[in-house]
C-alpha positions as CSV (number, residue, x, y, z in Angstrom):
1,X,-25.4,-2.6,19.3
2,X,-23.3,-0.5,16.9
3,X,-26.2,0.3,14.8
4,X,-28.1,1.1,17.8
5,X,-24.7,3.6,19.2
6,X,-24.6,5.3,15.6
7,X,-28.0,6.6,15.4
8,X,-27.4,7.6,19.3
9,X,-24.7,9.6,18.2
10,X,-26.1,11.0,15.4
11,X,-29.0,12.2,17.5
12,X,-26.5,13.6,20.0
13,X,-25.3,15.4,17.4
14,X,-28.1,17.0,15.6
15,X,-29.2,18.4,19.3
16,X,-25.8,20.0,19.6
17,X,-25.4,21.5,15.9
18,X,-29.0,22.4,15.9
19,X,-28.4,24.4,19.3
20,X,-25.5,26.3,17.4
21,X,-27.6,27.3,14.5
22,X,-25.5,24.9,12.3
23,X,-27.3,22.4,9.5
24,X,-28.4,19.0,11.4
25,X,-26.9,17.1,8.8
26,X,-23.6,18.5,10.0
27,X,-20.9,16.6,10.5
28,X,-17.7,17.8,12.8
29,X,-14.5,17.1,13.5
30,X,-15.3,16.9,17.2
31,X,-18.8,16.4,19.0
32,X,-18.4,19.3,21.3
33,X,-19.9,22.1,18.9
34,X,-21.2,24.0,22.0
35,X,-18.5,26.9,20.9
36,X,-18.2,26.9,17.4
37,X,-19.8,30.4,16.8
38,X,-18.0,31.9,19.4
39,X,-14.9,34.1,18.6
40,X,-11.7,33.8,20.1
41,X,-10.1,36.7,22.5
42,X,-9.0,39.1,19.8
43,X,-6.4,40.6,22.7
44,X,-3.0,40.4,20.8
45,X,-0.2,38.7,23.0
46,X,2.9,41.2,23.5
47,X,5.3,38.9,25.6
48,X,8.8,39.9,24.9
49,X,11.1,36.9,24.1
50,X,12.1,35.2,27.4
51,X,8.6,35.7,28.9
52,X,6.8,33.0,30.3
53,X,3.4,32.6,28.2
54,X,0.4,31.7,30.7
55,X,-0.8,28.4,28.6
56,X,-3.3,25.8,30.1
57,X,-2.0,23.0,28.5
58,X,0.7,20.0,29.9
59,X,3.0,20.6,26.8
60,X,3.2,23.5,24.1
61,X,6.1,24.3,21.6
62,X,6.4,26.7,19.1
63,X,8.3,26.1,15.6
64,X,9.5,27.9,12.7
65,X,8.8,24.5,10.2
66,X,12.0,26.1,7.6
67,X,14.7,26.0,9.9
68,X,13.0,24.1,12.3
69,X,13.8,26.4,15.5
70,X,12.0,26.2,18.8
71,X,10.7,29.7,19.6
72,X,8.9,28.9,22.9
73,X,8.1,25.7,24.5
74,X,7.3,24.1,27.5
75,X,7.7,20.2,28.8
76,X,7.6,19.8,24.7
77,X,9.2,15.7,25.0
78,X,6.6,14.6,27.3
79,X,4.7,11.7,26.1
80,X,0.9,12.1,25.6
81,X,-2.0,10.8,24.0
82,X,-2.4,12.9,20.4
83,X,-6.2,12.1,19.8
84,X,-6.7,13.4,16.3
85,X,-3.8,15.4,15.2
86,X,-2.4,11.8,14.9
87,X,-4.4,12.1,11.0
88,X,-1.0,14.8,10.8
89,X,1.3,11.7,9.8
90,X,-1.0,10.3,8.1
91,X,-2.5,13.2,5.9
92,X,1.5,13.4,4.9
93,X,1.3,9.6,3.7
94,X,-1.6,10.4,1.3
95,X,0.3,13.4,0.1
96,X,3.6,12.0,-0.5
97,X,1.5,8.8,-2.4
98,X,0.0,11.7,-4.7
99,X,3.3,13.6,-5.5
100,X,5.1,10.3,-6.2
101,X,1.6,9.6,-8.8
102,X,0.7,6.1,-6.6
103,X,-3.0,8.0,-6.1
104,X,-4.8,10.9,-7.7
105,X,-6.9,12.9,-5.9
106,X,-9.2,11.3,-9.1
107,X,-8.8,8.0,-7.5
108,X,-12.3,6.4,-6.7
109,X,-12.3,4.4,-3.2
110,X,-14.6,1.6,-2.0
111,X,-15.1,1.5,1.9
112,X,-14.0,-1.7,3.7
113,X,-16.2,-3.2,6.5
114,X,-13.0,-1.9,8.8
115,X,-13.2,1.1,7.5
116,X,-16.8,1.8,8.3
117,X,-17.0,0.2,11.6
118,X,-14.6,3.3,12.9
119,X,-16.0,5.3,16.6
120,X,-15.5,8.5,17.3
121,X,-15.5,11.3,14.5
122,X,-17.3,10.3,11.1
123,X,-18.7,10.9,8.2
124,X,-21.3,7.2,8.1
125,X,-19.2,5.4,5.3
126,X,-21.2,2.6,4.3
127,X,-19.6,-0.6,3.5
128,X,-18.5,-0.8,-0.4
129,X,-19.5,3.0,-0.6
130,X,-17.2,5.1,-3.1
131,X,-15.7,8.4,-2.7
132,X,-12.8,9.8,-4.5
133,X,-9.3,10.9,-2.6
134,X,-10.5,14.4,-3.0
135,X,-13.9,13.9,-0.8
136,X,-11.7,11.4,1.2
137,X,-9.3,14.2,1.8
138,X,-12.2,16.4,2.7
139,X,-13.7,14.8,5.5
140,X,-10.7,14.0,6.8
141,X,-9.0,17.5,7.1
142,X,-12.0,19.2,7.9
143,X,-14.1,17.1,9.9
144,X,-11.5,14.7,11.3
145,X,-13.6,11.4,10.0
146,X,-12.1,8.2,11.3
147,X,-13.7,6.2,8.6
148,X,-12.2,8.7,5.8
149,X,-8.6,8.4,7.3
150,X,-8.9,4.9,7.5
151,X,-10.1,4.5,4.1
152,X,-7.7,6.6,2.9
153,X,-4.9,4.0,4.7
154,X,-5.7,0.8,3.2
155,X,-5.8,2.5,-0.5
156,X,-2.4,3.3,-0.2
157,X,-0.9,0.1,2.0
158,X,-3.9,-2.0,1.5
159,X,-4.2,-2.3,5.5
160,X,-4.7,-0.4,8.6
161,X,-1.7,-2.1,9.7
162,X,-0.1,-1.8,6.4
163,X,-0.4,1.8,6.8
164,X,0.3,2.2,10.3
165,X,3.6,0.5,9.7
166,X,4.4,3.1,7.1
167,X,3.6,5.8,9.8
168,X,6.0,4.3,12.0
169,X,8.6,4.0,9.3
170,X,8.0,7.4,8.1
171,X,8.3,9.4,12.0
172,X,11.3,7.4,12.1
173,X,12.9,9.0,8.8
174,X,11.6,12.4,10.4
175,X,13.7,12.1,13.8
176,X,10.0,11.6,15.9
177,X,12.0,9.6,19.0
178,X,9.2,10.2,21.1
179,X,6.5,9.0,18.6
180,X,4.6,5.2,18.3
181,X,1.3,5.1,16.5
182,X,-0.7,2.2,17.0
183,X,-3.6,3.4,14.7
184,X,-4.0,5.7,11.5
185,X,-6.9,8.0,13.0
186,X,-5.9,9.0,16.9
187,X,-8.4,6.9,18.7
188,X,-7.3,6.3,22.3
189,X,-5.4,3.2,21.9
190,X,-2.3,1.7,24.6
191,X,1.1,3.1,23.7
192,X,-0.2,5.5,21.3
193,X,1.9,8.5,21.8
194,X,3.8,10.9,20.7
195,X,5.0,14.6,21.9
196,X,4.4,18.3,21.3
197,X,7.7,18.1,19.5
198,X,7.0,15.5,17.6
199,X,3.8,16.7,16.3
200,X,5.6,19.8,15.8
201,X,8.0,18.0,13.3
202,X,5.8,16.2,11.5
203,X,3.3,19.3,11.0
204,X,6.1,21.2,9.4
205,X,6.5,18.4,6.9
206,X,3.0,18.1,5.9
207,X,2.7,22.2,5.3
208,X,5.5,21.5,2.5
209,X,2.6,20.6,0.1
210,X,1.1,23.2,-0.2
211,X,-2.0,21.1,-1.7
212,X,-3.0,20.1,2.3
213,X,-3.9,24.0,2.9
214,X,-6.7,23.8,-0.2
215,X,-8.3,21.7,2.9
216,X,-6.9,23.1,5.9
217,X,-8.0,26.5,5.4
218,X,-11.6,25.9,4.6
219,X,-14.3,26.4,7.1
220,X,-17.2,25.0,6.2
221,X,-17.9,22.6,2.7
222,X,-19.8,19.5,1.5
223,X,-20.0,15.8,0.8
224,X,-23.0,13.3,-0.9
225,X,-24.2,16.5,-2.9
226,X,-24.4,18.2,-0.2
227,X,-26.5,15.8,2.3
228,X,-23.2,16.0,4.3
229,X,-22.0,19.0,5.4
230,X,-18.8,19.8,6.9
231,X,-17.4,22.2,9.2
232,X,-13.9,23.2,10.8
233,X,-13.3,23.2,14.7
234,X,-10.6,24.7,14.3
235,X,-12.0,28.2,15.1
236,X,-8.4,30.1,14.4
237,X,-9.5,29.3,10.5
238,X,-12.1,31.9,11.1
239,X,-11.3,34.2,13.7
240,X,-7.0,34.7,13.6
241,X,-5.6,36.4,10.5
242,X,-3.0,34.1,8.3
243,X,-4.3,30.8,9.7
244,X,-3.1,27.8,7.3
245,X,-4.5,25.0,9.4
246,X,-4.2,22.5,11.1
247,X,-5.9,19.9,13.1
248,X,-7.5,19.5,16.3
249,X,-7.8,16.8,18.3
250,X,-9.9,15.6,21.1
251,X,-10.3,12.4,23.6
252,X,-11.0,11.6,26.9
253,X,-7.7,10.0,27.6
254,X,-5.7,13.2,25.1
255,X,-7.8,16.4,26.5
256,X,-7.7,18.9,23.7
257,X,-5.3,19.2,21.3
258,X,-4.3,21.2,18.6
259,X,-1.8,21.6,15.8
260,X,-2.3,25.4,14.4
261,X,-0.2,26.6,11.3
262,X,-0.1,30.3,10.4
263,X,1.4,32.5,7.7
264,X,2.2,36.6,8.2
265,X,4.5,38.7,6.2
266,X,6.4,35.6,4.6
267,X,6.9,33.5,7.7
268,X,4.9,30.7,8.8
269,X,5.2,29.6,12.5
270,X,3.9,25.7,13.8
271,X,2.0,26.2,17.4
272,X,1.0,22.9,19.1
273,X,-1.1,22.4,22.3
274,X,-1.3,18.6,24.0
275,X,-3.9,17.9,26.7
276,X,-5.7,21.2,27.4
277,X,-8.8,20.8,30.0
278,X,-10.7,22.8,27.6
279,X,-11.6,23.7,23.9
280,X,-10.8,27.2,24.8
281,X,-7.4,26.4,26.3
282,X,-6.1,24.9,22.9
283,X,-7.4,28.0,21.0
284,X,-6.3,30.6,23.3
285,X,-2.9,28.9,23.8
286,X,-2.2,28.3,20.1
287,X,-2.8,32.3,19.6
288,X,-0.9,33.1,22.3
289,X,2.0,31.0,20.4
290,X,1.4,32.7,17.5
291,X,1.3,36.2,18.8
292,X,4.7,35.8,20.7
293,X,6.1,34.3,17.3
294,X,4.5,36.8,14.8
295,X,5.7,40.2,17.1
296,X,9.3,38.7,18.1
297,X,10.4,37.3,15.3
298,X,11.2,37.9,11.2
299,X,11.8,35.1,8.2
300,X,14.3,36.0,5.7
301,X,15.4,34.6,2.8
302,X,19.0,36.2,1.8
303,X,20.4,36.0,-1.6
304,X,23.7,36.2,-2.0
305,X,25.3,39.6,-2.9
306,X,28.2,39.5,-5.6
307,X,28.0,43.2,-6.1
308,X,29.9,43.5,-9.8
309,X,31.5,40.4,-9.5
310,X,30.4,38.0,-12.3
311,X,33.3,35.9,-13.0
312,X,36.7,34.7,-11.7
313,X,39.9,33.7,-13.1
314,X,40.9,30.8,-14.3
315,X,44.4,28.9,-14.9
316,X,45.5,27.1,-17.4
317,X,42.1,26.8,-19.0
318,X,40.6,27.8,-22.4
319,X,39.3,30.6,-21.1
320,X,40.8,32.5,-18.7
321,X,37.9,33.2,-16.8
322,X,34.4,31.1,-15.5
323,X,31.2,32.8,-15.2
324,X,29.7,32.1,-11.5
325,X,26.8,32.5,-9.6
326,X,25.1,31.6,-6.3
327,X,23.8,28.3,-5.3
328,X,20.0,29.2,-3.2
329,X,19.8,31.2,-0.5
330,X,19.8,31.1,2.9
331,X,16.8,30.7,5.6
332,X,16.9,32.9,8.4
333,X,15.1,33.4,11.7
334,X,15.7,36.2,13.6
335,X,14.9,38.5,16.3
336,X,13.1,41.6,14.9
337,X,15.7,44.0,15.9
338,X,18.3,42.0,14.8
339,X,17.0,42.4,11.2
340,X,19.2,44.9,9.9
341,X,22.4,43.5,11.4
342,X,22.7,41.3,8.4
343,X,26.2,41.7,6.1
344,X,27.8,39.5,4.0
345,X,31.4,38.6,2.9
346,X,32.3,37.7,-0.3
347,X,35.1,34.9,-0.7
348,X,36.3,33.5,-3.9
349,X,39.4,30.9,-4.1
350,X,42.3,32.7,-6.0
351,X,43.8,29.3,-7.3
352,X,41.2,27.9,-9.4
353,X,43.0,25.8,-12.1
354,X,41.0,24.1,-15.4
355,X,39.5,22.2,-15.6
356,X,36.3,23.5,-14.1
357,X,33.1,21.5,-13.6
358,X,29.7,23.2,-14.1
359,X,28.9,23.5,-10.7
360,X,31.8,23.9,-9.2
361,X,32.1,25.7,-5.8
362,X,34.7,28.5,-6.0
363,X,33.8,30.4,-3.2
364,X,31.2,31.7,-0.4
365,X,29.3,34.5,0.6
366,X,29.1,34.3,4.5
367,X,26.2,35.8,6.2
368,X,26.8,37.4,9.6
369,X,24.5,39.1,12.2
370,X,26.5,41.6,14.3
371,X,29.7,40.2,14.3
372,X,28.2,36.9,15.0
373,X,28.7,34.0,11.5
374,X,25.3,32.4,11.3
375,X,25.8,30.4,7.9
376,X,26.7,31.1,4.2
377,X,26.1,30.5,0.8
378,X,27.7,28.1,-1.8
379,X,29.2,30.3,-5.1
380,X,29.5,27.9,-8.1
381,X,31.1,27.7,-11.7
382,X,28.2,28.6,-14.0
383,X,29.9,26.5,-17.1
384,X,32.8,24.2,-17.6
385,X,36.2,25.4,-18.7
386,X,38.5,23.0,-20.4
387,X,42.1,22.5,-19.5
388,X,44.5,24.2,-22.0
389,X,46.7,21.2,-23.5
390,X,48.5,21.0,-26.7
391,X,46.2,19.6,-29.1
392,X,44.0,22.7,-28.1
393,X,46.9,25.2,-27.9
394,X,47.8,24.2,-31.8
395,X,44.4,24.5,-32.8
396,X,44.5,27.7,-31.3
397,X,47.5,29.1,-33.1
398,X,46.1,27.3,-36.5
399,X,43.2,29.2,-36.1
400,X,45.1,32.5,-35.5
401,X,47.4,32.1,-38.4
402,X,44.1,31.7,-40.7
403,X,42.4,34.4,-39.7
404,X,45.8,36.7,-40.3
């Protein structure tokens, strides 16, 4: 019988791709290819911030991942079936396991009968087939492939479970109240939820490695030498400017989702859509986001300004004065015409006594917009002083009388 539904499916889906002009041997994140080739609505959203955004969705939010601020949303906590964009948590699992050197994206996998007996989206892993991370990593961004993700699960925890339980773990770490996962791939499962929030939170963890965007962005690629081919349904990778990613999602129980990344003039905004009626009303939603997001608001980065200020006095030390500088920046979001209300105020303690720790913090710079305090920086020692005693003082005044 499953033998009998994948070549059904397969069939299904060379009709559909062959209908789009796409290669037969095609495989998709999503069976619904009917689209693909079609461009989004190019009509750039100009809401002002306050406006209500006309979205055809049951829950949308709209995050700035740095500072993690909610630019637009609506009914964002609501629980809902997250079809595919589920892979979100677990795409950050298998790039956490590479930074921390558990995998490479060298690392050769053998498909488990599990792994291969996946519905839905995939890319017809045979059992004790091998692929490395990297082609693992490919089908899965890209073309959403249950068997992949799966795959890519039990390398790291040895189980579906195993993995599952690390997804839990790990959306618990993030603050994800709202969130259970019952599987690694987003199959429609009981009590498999989460919210547009949620999805939010975890997307602007998993855009922190940068490595994830090497797949995200790409539209169309390869497996097998390229028997398999791959391609992107998420259409804002070709059609809207600055698009970073990053996965759709579709089921009968989820509607259409979608968790869209996008990067303009040094600020990258998170759009999610959960449970659209159509493909169309995730794309033109998540655009509509990011239009609002892109024309309202700016991303700075402020350094701290000492002016001529390099050092500050010290008592009762060797020297008599530390050298200092600032410790990072700060992230801002703000309204665009807010942007050049920024000032800062330098403060540095007048009673700093020796000794003095590299790293010390001897002052601020606080950042203020208008006359409104919206944070401030950290100003440290940039070396140790010693304090003056009299073992030190005598070898001072030694040293003086030798050089005279």
């Amino acid at each position: 019988m499953a033998k009998f539904l994948k070549v059904f499916l397969s069939l299904m889906l060379t009709f559909s791709l062959l209908y789009v002009g796409v290669s037969a041997a095609t495989v998709s994140s999503e069976c619904d290819l009917s689209d693909i080739n079609v461009p989004i609505d190019t009509t750039v959203n100009n809401a002002a911030i306050g406006q209500t955004l006309d979205i055809k969705a049951k829950s949308v939010i709209l995050m700035e991942p740095h500072t993690a601020t909610v630019l637009y949303e609506n009914n964002c906590d609501e629980k809902l079936s997250p079809a595919s964009i589920t892979k979100i948590m677990s795409l950050l699992l298998v790039m956490e396991a590479l930074d921390r050197g558990d995998i490479t994206l060298e690392t050769v996998v053998t498909a488990s009968e599990h792994a291969c007996s996946m519905g839905g989206s995939q890319i017809w892993l045979e059992p004790n087939e091998t692929m490395t991370v990297h082609e693992l990593l490919k089908a899965t961004v890209i073309a959403s492939a249950n068997d992949a993700c799966v795959a890519l699960g039990e390398l790291i925890s040895g189980s579906e479970e195993g993995f599952v339980a690390l997804m839990n773990a790990r959306a618990k770490e993030l603050g994800m109240t709202n969130t259970t996962f019952i599987n690694c791939t987003g199959l429609d499962a009981e009590g498999h939820l989460t919210t547009a929030y949620d999805v939010a939170v975890m997307s602007s963890e998993l855009i922190k490695h940068e490595l994830i965007k090497d797949y995200s962005t790409v539209w169309m690629d390869s497996l097998r030498n390229g028997e398999s081919e791959l391609v992107n349904t998420n259409k804002l990778v070709r059609f809207y400017k600055g698009t970073t990613g990053l996965k759709t999602g579709t089921t009968s129980t989820a509607g259409y989702c979608l968790s869209a990344t996008a990067q303009r003039d040094g600020m990258e905004l998170v759009a999610v859509v959960m449970s659209g009626d159509t493909s169309n009303d995730r794309f033109n939603g998540a655009k509509k986001l990011l239009d609002y997001g892109f024309a309202n608001y700016s991303f700075f980065e402020v350094e701290a300004d000492l002016g001529d200020v390099t050092k500050v006095a010290v008592k009762k030390g060797v020297s008599k004065e530390v050298k200092i500088a600032p410790d990072g920046k700060l992230n801002l979001l703000l309204p665009k015409n807010e942007a050049k209300q920024i000032t800062q105020r330098l403060n540095l303690k007048s009673d700093i006594t020796a000794p003095v720790k590299k790293g010390q913090v001897v002052g601020n710079v606080d950042i203020y917009v208008g006359d409104k305090s919206v944070g401030s920086i950290k100003i440290v020692s940039n070396e140790q002083v010693k304090r003056l005693n009299l073992w030190i003082t005598f070898k001072h005044i030694v040293s003086g009388l030798l050089v005279l």
